[in-house]
N, C-alpha and C positions, 0 to 999 in steps of 0.2 A: 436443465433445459425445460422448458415451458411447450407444450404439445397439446394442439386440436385437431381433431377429424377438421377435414379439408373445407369440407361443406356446412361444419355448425356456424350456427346463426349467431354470432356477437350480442349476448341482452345483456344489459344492467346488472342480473343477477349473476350472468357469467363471467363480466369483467371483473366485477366486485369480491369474487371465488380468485381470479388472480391476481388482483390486489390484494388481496390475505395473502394470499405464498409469497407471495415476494415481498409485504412486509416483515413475515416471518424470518426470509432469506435473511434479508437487511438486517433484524435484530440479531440472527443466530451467527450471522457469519461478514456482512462486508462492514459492517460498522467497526467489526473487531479490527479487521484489516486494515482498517483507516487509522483507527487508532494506534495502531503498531505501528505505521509507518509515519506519526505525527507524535513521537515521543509518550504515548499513553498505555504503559505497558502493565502487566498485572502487578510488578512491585509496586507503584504503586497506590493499589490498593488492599494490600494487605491488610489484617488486624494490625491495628497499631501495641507494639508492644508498652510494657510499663514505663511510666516516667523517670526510671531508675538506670533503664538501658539506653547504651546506644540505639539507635534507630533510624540507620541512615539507606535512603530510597534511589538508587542510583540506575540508571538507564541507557544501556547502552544500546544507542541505538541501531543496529544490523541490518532490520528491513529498510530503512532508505537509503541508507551506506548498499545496499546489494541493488537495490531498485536505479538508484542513480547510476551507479559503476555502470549496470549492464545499459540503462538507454543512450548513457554517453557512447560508449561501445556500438551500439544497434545504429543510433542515431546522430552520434556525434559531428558527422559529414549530411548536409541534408539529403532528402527525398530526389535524388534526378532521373527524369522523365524525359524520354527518346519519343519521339515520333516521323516517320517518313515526310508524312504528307505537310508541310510548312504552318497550312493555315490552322491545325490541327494543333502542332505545337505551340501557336501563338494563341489560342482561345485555353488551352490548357496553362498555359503563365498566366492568360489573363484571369485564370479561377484561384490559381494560387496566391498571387496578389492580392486580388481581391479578398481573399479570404484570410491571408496570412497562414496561410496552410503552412509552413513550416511549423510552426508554431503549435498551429492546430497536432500535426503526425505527433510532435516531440512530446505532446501532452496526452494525446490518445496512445501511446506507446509506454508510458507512465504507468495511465490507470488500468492499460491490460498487463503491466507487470505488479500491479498492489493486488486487484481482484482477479485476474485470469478472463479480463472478458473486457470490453469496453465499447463504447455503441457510438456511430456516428450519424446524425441526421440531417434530412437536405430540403431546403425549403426556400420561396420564392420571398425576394423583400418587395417594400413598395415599390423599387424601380423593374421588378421583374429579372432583376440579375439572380443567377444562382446562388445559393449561402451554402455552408457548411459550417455546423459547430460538433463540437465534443461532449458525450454525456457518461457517466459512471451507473456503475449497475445498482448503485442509491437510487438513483433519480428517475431508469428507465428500465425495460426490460424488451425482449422480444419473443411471440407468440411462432414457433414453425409448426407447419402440418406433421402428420404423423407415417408419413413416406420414408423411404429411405434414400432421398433426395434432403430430405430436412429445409423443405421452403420457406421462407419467411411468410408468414400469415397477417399477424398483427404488429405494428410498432407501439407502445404506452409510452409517455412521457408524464412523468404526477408533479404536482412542487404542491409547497403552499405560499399562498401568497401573505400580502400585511395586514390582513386580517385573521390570520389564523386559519382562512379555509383552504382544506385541500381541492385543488384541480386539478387536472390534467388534459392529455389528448391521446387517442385512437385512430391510428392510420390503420386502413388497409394496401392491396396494391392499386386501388382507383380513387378512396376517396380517406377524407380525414373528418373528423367529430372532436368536441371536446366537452369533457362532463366535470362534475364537481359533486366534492360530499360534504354535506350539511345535514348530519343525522342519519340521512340517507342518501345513496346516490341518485343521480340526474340530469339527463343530458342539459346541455347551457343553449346547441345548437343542431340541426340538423345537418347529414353528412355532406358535403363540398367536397367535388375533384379537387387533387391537389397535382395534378397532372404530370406527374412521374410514372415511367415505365413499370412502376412495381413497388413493392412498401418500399418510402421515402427515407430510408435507413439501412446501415447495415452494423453487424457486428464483427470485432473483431477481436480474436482468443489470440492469448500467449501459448497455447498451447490444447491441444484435443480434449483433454478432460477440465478446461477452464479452471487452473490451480493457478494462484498466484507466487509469483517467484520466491517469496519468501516465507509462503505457508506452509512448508515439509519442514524448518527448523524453528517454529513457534517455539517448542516445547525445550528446544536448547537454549534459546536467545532469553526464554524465560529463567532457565537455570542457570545462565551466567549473569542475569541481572542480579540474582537472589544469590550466589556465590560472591561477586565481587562486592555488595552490599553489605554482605556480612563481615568478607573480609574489611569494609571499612568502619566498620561495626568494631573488631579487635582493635584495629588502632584507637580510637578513642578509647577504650579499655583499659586500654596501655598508658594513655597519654594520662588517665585521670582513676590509675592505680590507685589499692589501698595503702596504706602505711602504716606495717605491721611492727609494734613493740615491744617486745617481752623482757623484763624485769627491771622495769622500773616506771610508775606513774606519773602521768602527762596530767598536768592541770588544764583548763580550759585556755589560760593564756598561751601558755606555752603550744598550744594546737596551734592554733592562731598563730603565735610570731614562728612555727614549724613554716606551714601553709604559704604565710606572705616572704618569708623571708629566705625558703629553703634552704635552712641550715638547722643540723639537731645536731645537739652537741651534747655526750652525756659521760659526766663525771663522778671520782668516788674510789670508793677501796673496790667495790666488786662491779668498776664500769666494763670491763673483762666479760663478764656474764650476761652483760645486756645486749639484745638481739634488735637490730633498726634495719628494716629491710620490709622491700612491695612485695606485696601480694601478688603472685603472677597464676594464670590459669595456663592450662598447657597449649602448647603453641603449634597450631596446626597451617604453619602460614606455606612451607613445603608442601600438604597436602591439596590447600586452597591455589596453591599457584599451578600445582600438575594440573589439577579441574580446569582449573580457567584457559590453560593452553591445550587442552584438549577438546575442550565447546568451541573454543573460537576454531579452531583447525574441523573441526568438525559441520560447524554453520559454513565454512565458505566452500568443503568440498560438497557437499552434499546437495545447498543451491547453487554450486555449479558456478558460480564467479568469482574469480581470481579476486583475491587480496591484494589490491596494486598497493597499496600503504605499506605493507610489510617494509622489512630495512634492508631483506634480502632482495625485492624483487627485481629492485635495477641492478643489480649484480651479478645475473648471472648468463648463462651462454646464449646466445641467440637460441640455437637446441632447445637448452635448459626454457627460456621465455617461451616457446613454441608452444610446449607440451604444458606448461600450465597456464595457457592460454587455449589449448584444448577444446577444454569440457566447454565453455565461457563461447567460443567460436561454432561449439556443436549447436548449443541452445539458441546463438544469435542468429543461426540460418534457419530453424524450426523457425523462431520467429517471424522471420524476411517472408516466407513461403506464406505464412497465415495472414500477414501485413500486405502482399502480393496479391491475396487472394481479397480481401478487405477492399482496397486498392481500383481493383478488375470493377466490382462493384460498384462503386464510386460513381466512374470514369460512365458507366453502361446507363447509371440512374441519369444522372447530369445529363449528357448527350441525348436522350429521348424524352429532355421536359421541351416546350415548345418554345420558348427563349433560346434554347443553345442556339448556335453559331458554327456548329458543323452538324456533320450528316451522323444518323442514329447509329448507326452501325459502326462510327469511327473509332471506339474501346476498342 
């Protein structure tokens, strides 16, 4: 989390100091996440071994297999929204419509289960209707005071555009700016109300310490890529054994018509004596296979979501589905609660820009 004294002054050299940390975040830690959950895992990039071995790169991919299971789960049924008062509920359809907010939650609920955080911002278009999109902790971040309220202070938004230059923009709770770096930074404009009740953004966490769902079993999902890879490492081993001959000499054709034809045929008074038989290394495929059902049993209790793939798991008692729907229904209401609270937000920014269509107070 990102923290200023209440009352410092936003310069150039300060935002540019949180622009470093959160580039650093980005390189040290959500790129990795992005890339786990888009098939780019450290196998690979392994050393490549010799041209003599097997060397096969296999991926199995668990973060989006657990990422998906749980938002279908969270979200699979959309977003429904009550309100008393009629006209209240009909300008809150008219926002989700307009926005495709369905669409919108199912994807902000996404990237708070890859990264543990996700950011949504609200902004006026040329018709003056309300917008809402979705942004990832790449792209944004957000500044709260240093209370134990934990206010939002600042919203950033950076990209670079098709010239290679980075830009972005700086909300606070009354007004917005946007700067750009060319060597150095530099505002582009000065600050304009953006006429929302408070910074034009909010964040929303999978969870209090912003962990992303499937970042406690990195370090298994890495070791069953590198296990099962190996194991298909032995099978070609196997497939393209040596062919061991003792007592009696192979000419070069006869290799050759061995090879193409696999057949070895070997005659004589002391054909008895002669030994034709593969090369075999010891076979560790018992060991490799207890490993591999122990990471994977281990990856789905540990992030906490049901393996619905399993061959047992329509199989068993209503009870039985209960209790390993459990852990998976503990975590999806932590969720609901922080997605609730996201939500509250929302509903309170919207209704106090001066476009709404109902009264400020109606969150």
């Amino acid at each position: 989390m990102y923290r200023l004294p209440k009352n410092k002054e936003m310069t150039l050299d300060l935002l540019n100091e949180f622009l470093v940390k959160h580039s650093q975040d980005v390189a040290r830690r959500y790129k990795k996440l992005y890339k786990a959950y888009t098939s780019d895992h450290d196998i690979l990039h392994e050393p490549k071994k010799p041209a003599y071995k097997p060397d096969n790169r296999i991926v199995i991919n668990f973060p989006k297999y657990i990422v998906d299971t749980m938002n279908g789960y969270f979200l699979g049924n959309p977003v429904k929204i009550i309100a008393d008062d009629e006209a209240v509920m009909d300008y809150v359809e008219y926002i989700d419509q307009y926005n495709n907010q369905d669409n919108n939650n199912a994807e902000l609920a996404k990237i708070c289960s890859i990264y543990g955080k996700g950011y949504e911002m609200y902004f006026a278009d040329e018709d003056a209707e309300p917008c809402i999109t979705y942004l990832d902790p790449i792209e944004s971040f957000m500044i709260f005071d240093e209370s134990i309220l934990e206010r939002p202070l600042y919203f950033i938004r950076r990209y670079t555009d098709r010239d290679g230059v980075e830009r972005g923009s700086i909300s606070n709770a009354t007004h917005v700016r946007n700067f750009k770096v060319t060597g150095e930074m530099e505002w582009v404009d000065d600050w304009e109300p953006h006429y929302f009740p408070g910074v034009p953004a909010t964040e929303y966490v999978e969870n209090a310490e912003r962990q992303g769902l499937f970042e406690p079993v990195m370090t298994a999902v890495n070791a069953y890529n590198k296990a099962i890879s190996e194991k298909a490492n032995d099978v070609d081993y196997f497939a393209d054994a040596y062919l061991k001959v003792l007592g009696t000499k192979i000419g070069t054709d006869d290799v050759a018509f061995i090879r193409d034809n696999r057949i070895a045929n070997f005659y004589g008074e002391d054909a008895e004596k002669i030994v034709a038989e593969f090369m075999e290394k010891p076979n560790s495929d018992t060991t490799q296979e207890n490993l591999l059902e122990r990471l994977e049993r281990l990856i789905f209790q540990i992030s906490m979501v049901a393996n619905i793939s399993d061959e047992n798991f329509g199989t068993d008692s209503g009870i039985a589905m209960k209790y390993k729907l459990q852990a998976m229904s503990n975590l999806e209401k932590t969720k609901e609660r922080k997605f609730t609270a996201g939500m509250t937000r929302r509903y309170k920014l919207l209704f106090g820009h001066p476009s709404s269509k109902v009264p400020a107070d109606a969150w």
